[in-house]
Structure formats: structure tokens, C-alpha cells
ROGULO-534012 format. One record per residue: residue in three letters; z, x, y of N, C-alpha, C in turn. Coordinates in pm, whole numbers, plus 50000, padded with zeros to 5 digits. Layout:
N
 type  n_pz  n_px  n_py ca_pz ca_px ca_py  c_pz  c_px  c_py
  ALA     Z     X     Y     Z     X     Y     Z     X     Y
...
***
This chain:
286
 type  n_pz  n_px  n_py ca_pz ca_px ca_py  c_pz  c_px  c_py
  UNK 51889 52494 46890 51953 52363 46907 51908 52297 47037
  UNK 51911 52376 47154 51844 52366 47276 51722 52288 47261
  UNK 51630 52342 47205 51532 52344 47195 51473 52203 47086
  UNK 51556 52166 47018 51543 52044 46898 51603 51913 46991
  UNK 51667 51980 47119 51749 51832 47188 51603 51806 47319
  UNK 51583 51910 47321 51489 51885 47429 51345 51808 47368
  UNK 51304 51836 47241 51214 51788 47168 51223 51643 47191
  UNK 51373 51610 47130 51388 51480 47068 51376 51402 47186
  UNK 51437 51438 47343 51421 51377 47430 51272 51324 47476
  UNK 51186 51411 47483 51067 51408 47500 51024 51254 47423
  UNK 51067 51246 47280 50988 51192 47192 51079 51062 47208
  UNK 51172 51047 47272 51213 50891 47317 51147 50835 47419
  UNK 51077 50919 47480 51011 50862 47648 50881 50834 47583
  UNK 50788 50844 47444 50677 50825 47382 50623 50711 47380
  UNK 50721 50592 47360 50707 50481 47304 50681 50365 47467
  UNK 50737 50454 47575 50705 50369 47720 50567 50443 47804
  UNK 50639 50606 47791 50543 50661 47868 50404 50722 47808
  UNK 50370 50732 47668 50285 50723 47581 50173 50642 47594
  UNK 50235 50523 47582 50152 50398 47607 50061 50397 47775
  UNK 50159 50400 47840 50115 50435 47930 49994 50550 47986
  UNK 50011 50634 47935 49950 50767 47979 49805 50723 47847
  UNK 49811 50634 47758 49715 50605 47664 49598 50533 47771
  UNK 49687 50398 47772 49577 50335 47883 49523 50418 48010
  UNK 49627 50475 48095 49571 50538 48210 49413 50617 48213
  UNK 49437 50676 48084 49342 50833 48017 49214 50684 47970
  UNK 49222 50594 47929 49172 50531 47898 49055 50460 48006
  UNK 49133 50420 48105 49076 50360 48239 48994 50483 48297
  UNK 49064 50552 48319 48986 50674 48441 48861 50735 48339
  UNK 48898 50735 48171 48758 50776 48143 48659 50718 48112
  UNK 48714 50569 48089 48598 50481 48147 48492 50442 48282
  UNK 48553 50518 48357 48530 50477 48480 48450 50611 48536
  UNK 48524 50703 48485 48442 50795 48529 48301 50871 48449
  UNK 48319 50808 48312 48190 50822 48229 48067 50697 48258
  UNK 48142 50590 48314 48043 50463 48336 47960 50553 48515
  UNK 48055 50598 48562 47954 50672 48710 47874 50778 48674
  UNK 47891 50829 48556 47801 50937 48498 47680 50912 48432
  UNK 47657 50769 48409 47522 50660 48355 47575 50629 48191
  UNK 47711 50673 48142 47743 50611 48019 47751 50499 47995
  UNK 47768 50448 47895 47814 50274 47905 47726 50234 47948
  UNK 47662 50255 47993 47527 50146 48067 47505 50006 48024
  UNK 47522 49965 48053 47473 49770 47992 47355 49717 48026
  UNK 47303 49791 48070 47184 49737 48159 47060 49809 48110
  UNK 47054 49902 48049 46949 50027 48048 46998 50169 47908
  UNK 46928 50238 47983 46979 50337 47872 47097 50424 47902
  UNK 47201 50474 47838 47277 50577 47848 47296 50683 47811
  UNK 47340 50777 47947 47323 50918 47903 47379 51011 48026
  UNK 47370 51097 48041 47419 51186 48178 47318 51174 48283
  UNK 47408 51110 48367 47305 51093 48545 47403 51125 48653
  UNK 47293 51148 48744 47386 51177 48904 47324 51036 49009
  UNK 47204 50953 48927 47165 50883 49013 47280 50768 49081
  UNK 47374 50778 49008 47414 50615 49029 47535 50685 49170
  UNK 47547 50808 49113 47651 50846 49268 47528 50905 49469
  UNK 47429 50923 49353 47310 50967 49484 47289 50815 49557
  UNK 47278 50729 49466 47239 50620 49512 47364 50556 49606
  UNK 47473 50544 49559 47597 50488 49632 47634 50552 49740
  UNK 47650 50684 49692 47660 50829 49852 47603 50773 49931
  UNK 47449 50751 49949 47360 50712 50098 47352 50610 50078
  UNK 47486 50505 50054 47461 50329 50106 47612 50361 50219
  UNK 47519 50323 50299 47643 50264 50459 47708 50207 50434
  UNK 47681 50141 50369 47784 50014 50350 47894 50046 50258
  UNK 47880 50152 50166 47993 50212 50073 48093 50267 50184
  UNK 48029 50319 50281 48137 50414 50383 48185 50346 50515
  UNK 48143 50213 50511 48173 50128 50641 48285 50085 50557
  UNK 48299 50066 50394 48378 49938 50346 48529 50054 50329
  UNK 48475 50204 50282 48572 50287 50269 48668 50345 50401
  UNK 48579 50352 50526 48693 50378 50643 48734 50240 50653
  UNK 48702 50166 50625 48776 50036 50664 48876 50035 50587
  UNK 48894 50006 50408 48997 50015 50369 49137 50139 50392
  UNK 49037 50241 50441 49137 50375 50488 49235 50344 50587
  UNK 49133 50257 50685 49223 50242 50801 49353 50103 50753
  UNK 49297 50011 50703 49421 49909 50664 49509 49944 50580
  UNK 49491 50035 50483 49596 50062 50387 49692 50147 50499
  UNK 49666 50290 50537 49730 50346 50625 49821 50288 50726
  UNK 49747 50224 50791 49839 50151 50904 49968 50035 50802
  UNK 49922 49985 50683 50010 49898 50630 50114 49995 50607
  UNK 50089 50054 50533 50231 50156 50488 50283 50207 50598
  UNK 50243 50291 50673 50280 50330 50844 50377 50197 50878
  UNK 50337 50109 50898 50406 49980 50997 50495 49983 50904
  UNK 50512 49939 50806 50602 49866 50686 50718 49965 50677
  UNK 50662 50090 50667 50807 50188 50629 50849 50188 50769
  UNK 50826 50168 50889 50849 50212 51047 50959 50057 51049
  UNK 50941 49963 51035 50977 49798 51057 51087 49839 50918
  UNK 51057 49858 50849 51183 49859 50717 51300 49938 50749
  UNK 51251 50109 50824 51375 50224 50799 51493 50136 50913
  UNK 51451 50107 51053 51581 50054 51097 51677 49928 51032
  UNK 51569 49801 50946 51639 49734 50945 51753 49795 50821
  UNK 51738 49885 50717 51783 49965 50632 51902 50020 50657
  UNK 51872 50105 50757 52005 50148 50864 52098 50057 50953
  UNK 52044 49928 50942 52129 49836 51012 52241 49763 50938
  UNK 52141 49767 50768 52212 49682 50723 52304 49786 50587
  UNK 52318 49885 50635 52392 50015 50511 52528 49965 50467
  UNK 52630 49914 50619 52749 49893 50606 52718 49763 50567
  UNK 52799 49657 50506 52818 49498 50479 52893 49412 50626
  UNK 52832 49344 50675 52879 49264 50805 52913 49111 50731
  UNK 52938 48999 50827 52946 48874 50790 52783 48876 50797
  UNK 52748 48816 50696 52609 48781 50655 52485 48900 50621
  UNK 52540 48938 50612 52451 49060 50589 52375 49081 50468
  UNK 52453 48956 50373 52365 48966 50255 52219 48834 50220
  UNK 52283 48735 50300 52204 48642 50376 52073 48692 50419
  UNK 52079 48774 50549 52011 48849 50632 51917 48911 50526
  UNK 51978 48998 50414 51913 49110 50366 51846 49039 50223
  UNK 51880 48899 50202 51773 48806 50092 51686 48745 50210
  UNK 51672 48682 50287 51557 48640 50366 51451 48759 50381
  UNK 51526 48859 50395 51394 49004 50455 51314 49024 50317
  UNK 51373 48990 50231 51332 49013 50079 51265 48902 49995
  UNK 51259 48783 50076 51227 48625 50009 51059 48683 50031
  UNK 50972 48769 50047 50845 48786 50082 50801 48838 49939
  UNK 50915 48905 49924 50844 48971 49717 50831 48814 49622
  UNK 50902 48727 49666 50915 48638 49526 50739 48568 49577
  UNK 50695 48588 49712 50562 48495 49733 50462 48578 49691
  UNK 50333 48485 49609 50222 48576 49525 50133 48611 49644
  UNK 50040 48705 49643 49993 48751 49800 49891 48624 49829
  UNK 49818 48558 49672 49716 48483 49767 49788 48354 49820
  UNK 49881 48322 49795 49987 48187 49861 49953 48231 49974
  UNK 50052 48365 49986 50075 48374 50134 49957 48443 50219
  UNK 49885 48446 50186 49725 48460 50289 49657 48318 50310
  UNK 49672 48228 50183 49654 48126 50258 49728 48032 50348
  UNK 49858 48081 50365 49916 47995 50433 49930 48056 50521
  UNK 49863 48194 50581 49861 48242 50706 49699 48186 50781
  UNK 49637 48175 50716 49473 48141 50708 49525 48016 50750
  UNK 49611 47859 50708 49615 47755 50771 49698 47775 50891
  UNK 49787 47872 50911 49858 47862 51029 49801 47925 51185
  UNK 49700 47994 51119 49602 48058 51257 49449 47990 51250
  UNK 49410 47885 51162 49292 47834 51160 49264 47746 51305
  UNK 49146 47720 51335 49084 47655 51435 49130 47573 51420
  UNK 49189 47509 51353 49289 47347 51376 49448 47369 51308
  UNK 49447 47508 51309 49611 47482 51285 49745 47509 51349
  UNK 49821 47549 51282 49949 47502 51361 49964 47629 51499
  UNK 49957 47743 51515 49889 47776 51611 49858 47745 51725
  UNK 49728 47721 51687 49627 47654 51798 49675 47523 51828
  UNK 49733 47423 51747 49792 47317 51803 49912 47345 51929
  UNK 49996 47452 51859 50150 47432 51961 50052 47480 52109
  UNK 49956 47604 52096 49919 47679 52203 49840 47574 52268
  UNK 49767 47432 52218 49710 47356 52328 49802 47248 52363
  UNK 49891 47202 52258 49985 47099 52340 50082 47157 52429
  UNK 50108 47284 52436 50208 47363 52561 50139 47343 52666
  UNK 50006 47370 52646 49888 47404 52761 49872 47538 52846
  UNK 49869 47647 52682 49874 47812 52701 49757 47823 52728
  UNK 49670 47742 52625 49516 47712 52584 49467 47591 52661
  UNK 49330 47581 52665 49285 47480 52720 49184 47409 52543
  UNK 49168 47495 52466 49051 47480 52351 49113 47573 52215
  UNK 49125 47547 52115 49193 47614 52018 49106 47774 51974
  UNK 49180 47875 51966 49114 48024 51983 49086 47994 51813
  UNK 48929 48122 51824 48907 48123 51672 48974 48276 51667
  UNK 49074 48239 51534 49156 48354 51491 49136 48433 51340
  UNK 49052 48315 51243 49039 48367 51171 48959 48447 51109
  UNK 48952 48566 50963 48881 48649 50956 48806 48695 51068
  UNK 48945 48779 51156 48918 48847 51295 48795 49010 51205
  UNK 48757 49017 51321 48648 49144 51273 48749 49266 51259
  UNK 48837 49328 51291 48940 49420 51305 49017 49422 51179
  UNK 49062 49315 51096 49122 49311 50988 49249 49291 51038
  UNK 49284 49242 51161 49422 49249 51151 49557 49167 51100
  UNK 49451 49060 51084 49506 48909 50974 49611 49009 50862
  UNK 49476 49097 50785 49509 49159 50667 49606 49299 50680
  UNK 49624 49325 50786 49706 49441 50800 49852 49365 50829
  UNK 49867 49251 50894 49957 49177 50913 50000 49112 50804
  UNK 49928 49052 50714 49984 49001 50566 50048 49111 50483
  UNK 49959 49258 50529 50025 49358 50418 50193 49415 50454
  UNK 50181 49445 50611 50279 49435 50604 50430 49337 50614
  UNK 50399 49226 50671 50416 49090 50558 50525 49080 50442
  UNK 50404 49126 50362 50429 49149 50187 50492 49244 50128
  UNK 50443 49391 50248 50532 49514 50171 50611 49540 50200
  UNK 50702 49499 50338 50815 49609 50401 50940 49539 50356
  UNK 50938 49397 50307 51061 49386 50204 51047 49489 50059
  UNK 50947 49579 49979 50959 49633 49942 51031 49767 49975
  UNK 50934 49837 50087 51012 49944 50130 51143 49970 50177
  UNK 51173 49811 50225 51334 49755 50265 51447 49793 50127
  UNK 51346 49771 50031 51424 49771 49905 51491 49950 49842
  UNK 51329 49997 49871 51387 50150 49869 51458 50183 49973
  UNK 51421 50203 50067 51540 50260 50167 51658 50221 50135
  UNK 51671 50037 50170 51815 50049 50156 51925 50102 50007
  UNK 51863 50104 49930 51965 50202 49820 51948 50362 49861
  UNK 51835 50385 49926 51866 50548 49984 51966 50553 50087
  UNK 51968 50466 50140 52058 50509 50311 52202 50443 50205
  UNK 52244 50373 50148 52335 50318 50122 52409 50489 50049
  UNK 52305 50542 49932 52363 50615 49872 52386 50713 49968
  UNK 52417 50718 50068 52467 50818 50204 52607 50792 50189
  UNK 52707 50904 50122 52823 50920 50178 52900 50879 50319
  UNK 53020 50827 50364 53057 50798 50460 53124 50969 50498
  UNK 53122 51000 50383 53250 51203 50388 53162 51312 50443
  UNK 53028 51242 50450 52888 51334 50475 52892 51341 50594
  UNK 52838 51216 50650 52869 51174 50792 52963 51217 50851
  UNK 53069 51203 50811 53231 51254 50892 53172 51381 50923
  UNK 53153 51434 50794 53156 51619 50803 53076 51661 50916
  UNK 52944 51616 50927 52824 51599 51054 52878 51596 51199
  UNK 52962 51462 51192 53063 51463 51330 53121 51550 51373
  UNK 53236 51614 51245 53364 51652 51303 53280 51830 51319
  UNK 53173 51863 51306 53144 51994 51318 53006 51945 51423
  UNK 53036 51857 51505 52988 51845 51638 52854 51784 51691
  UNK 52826 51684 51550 52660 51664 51561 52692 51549 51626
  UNK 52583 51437 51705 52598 51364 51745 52521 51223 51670
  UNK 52484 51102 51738 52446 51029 51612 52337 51123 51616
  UNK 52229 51080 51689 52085 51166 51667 52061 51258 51602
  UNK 52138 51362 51626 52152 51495 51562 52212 51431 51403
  UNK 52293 51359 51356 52285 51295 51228 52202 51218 51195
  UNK 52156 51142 51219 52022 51080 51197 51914 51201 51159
  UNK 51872 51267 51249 51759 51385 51220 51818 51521 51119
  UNK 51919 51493 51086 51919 51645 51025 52044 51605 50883
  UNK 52054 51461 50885 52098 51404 50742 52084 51358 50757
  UNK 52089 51218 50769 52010 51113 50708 51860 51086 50692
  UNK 51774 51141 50790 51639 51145 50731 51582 51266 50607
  UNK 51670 51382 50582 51616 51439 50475 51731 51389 50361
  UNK 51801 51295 50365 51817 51211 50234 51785 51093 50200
  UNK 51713 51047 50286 51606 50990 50237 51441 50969 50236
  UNK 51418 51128 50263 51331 51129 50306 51220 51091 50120
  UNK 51273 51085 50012 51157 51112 49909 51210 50912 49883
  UNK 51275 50811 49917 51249 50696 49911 51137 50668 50017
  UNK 51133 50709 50138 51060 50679 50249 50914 50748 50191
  UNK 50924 50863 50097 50760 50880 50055 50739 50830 49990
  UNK 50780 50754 49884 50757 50638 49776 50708 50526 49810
  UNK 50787 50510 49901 50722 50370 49970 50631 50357 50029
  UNK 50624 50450 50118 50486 50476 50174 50345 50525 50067
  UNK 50352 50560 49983 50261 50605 49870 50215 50463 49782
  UNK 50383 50419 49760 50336 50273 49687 50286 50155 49725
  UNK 50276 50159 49873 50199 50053 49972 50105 50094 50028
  UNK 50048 50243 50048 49908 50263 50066 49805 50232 49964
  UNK 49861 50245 49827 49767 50248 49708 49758 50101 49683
  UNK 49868 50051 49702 49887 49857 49658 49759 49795 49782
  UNK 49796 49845 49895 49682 49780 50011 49534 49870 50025
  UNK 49518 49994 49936 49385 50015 49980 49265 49949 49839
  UNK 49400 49896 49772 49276 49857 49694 49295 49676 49615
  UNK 49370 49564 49749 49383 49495 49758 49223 49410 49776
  UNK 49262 49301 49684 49147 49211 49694 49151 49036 49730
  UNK 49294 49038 49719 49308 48881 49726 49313 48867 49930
  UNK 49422 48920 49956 49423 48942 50115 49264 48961 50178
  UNK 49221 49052 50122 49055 49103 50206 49000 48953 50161
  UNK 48971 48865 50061 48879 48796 50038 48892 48687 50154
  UNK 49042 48625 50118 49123 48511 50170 49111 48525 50359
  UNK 49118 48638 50350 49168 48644 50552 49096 48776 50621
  UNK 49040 48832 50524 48956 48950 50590 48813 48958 50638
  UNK 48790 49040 50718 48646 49025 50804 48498 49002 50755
  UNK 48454 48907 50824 48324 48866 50740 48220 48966 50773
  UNK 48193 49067 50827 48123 49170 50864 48149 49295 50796
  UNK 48228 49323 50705 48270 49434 50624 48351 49390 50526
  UNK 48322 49500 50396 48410 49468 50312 48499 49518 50271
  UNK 48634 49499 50158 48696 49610 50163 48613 49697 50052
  UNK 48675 49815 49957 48602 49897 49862 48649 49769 49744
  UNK 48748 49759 49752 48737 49637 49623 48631 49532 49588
  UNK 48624 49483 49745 48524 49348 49739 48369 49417 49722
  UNK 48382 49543 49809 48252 49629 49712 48232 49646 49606
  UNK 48284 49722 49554 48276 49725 49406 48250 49588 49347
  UNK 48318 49486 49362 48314 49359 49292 48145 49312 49299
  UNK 48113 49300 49462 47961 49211 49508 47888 49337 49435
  UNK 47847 49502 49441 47796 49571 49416 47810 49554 49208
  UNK 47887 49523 49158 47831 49441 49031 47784 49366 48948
  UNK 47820 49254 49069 47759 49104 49042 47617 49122 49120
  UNK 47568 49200 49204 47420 49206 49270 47367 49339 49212
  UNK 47404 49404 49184 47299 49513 49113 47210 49537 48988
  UNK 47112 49621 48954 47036 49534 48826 47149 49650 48734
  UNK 47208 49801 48777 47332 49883 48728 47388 49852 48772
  UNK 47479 49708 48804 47606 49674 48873 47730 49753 48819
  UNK 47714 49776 48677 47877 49809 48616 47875 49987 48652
  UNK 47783 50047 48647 47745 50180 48682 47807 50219 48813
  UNK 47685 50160 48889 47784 50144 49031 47896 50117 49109
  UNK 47947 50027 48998 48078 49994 49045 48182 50074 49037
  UNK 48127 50169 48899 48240 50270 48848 48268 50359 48956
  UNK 48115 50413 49039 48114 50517 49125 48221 50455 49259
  UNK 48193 50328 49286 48310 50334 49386 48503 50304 49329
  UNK 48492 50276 49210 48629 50264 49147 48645 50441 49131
  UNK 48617 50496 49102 48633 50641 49111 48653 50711 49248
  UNK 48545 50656 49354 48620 50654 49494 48728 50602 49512
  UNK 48711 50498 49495 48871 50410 49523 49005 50462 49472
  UNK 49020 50536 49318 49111 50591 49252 49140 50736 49353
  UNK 49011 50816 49419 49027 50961 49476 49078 50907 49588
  UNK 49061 50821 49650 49115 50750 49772 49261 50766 49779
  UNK 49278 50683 49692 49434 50598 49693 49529 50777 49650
  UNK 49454 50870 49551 49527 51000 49526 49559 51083 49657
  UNK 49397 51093 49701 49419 51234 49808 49497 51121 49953
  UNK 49476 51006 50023 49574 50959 50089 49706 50967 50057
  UNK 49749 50943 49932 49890 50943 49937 49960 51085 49954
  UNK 49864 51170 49884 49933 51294 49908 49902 51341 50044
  UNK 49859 51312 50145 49838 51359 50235 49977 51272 50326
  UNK 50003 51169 50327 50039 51083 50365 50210 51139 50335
  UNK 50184 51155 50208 50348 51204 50163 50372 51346 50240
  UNK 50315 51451 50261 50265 51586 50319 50289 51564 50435
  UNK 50231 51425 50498 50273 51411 50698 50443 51378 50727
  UNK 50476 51299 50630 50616 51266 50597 50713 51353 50605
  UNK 50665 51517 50518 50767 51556 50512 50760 51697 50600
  UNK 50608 51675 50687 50639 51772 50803 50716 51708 50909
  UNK 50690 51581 50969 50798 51509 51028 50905 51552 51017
  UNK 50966 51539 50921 51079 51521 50864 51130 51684 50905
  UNK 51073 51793 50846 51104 51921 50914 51100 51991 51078
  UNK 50991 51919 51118 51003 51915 51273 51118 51859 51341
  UNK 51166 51714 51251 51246 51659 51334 51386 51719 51326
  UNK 51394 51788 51194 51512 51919 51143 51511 52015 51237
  UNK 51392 52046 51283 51388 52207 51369 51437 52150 51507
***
């Protein structure tokens, strides 16, 4: 009977997570048979290693990949760091607090390329910016700010864009924190800190890896932000992949090989990322 309820359960989750797991299996073996010389559109198809020999020793695949390493990372880093206090600030309900906690959140309803371009007019060589900074007379000549070489336009839009997300997980993790928990913490002598580090961060410590997982992968393989406000001297792996299809005479080949990077990317970061999280998290226990 056990065993016929557990079936049936399975076979209700078919019809969402089925589908799902159809396309997924679908994508990755497209992608990873197109880096193997399948699919070819261009030529003949069949089993090759050229198209990954060839991408391996381009610089430019590995200038565009620490680059996206470094912006995705730092986005999720900042975003969950800027989110966990305001989370904890806002657990109990104050006068306005719900006010407060839809403005921090008015950043999900904006589409990312809106809001890159309206960061792109507000730091442009003639914009609002550079105007207030020369009519104060901070400036003597309006600074060029945009598509800085560093990416930091784009690390600033991401987190921007994501930490009303992560705002979103936390705060139902810290909320679902007992007030009887806390007491108990007190009255057997902990102090806040000592509650903070030894309950409340390991209950919420698997929203705080979510978030951080779901905004490294959303920003390392972002394309509207990198195009709109990112550095004209590097690209990200997206905008690689993209120019490396439209310019190659195996563009779709090649492209697969760095979408297959890009997919091992966004995997082995997050788990590593989730892994730093939750040694933290035990250090800060010990």
C-alpha cells in the first residue's frame, strides 16, 4: 500500500516536473553534442575534439570567463550581504514597514534592460550625474563613467536587480523564526550575537544558499546588463558565445563549447559557493 501511495505521488509531479526534466535533457544534449561536431550547419557531422581544442587556446574565451566569474560572484556576495540585514530589520512589523519592504522590492517589477538603460542615462557624459557634479562645482568637466573597464556599472545593476530577490527569500526565512526559539536562546544565557550565530543563521542558512546560487547563475550568464553597460574591452561568456556565432565559419559548434562552459560554470560555482556558505555558517557556530 506504501508502496502504490508513493508511486502515485511520484506520477502527480510528471505532468510539471516531466516536462521540465524533458526540455532540460533536451538543451544540455543539444549543446553538448553540437561541441562534439554534431549538428553541424556549416560542414559535416560527426565526433570531434576540434571545436573544444580550438576554443581552449582562444584568450579571449578565458578573459570573457574570469570576467563573468568575477561579476556573477561578487553580485550574489553583495546582494545576499545588503539583503540579510535589511531581512532582520524588517522580521517584526513597525509603522511602515510594509511601505519600506514594497519599495526594496519595486526593483523585481523593472525588466533588467529598462533598468540598465536608465542607469547608462544617469551616469552618461551628459547626464544627470555629471550635471548635478558640475553645477555643485565637485567637477570642473563631466567624468566619463560609462562602460567602465572593471564592470562595475554591471555588478551594480546586478545587485540592483537581485537583492530585492534575496530580500524576498530571507525575509520568509527569518520571519519563519519563532519568537519561543529566541526566548529559549536568551533565557539559557545566549546573548544577541550568540543568537544571531548559533540560531538564526543556521535557520536560515539553506534560503541564504538559494539565493546566493539563484543570483550567481542569473548574473553569470546575463546578457542584456553586459551589452547595455558593460566593458568595451571584454566580454561577458554570453556576449561570447553570441559574437563567436555570428563570426565563425562553425559559429553554432563553437558556441555550444562555450554554452557548455557556461552551464559547468554556473554548476561547479554554485556548489562551491553554497559549500563556502555553509562552512561560514559552522565556523560561525564553533
Amino acid at each position: 500500500m506504501k508502496v502504490r501511495q508513493t508511486l502515485l505521488a511520484y506520477a502527480l509531479l510528471l505532468p510539471g516536473l516531466g516536462l521540465i526534466l524533458v526540455f532540460m535533457a533536451f538543451v544540455l544534449g543539444m549543446a553538448i553534442s553540437q561541441s562534439l561536431g554534431f549538428f553541424n550547419f556549416s560542414g559535416e557531422s560527426g565526433f570531434s575534439l576540434r571545436f573544444w581544442e580550438t576554443m581552449l587556446a582562444d584568450h579571449q574565451l578565458w578573459r570573457s570567463f574570469w570576467y563573468s566569474l568575477r561579476v556573477a560572484t561578487l553580485s550574489a556576495i553583495l546582494s545576499v550581504l545588503l539583503a540579510y540585514p535589511l531581512a532582520l530589520w524588517l522580521r517584526k512589523p513597525f509603522a511602515w514597514s510594509g511601505t519600506i519592504s514594497a519599495l526594496l522590492k519595486a526593483p523585481l517589477l523593472v525588466h533588467g534592460l529598462v533598468a540598465a538603460f536608465l542607469y547608462i542615462n544617469f551616469i552618461s557624459f551628459q547626464g544627470f550625474l555629471n550635471l548635478a557634479l558640475v553645477s555643485t562645482g565637485l567637477i570642473e568637466r563631466p567624468l566619463r563613467m560609462q562602460n567602465d573597464a572593471n564592470g562595475i556599472g554591471v555588478i551594480f545593476l546586478q545587485v540592483w536587480k537581485q537583492m530585492p530577490f534575496a530580500l524576498l527569500l530571507l525575509t520568509g526565512a527569518v520571519q519563519a523564526i519563532g519568537d519561543d526559539i529566541l526566548d529559549a536562546a536568551r533565557d539559557l544565557g545566549a546573548n544577541a550575537w550568540q543568537r544571531f550565530r548559533k540560531v538564526v543563521v543556521p535557520l536560515t542558512l539553506r534560503a541564504m544558499q538559494g539565493a546566493i546560487i539563484l543570483i550567481f547563475i542569473g548574473a553569470a550568464g546575463d546578457f542584456s546588463f553586459q551589452v547595455v553597460a558593460g566593458p568595451t574591452n571584454v566580454n561577458s561568456l554570453s556576449q561570447f558565445m553570441y559574437r563567436i556565432q555570428e563570426t565563425s565559419v562553425d559559429g553554432w559548434n563553437s558556441a555550444a563549447v562555450v554554452a557548455v562552459l557556461l552551464m559547468a560554470t554556473a554548476l561547479v560555482g554554485s556548489v562551491l559557493l553554497a559549500g563556502a556558505v555553509q562552512l561560514l555558517s559552522r565556523l560561525g557556530r564553533a
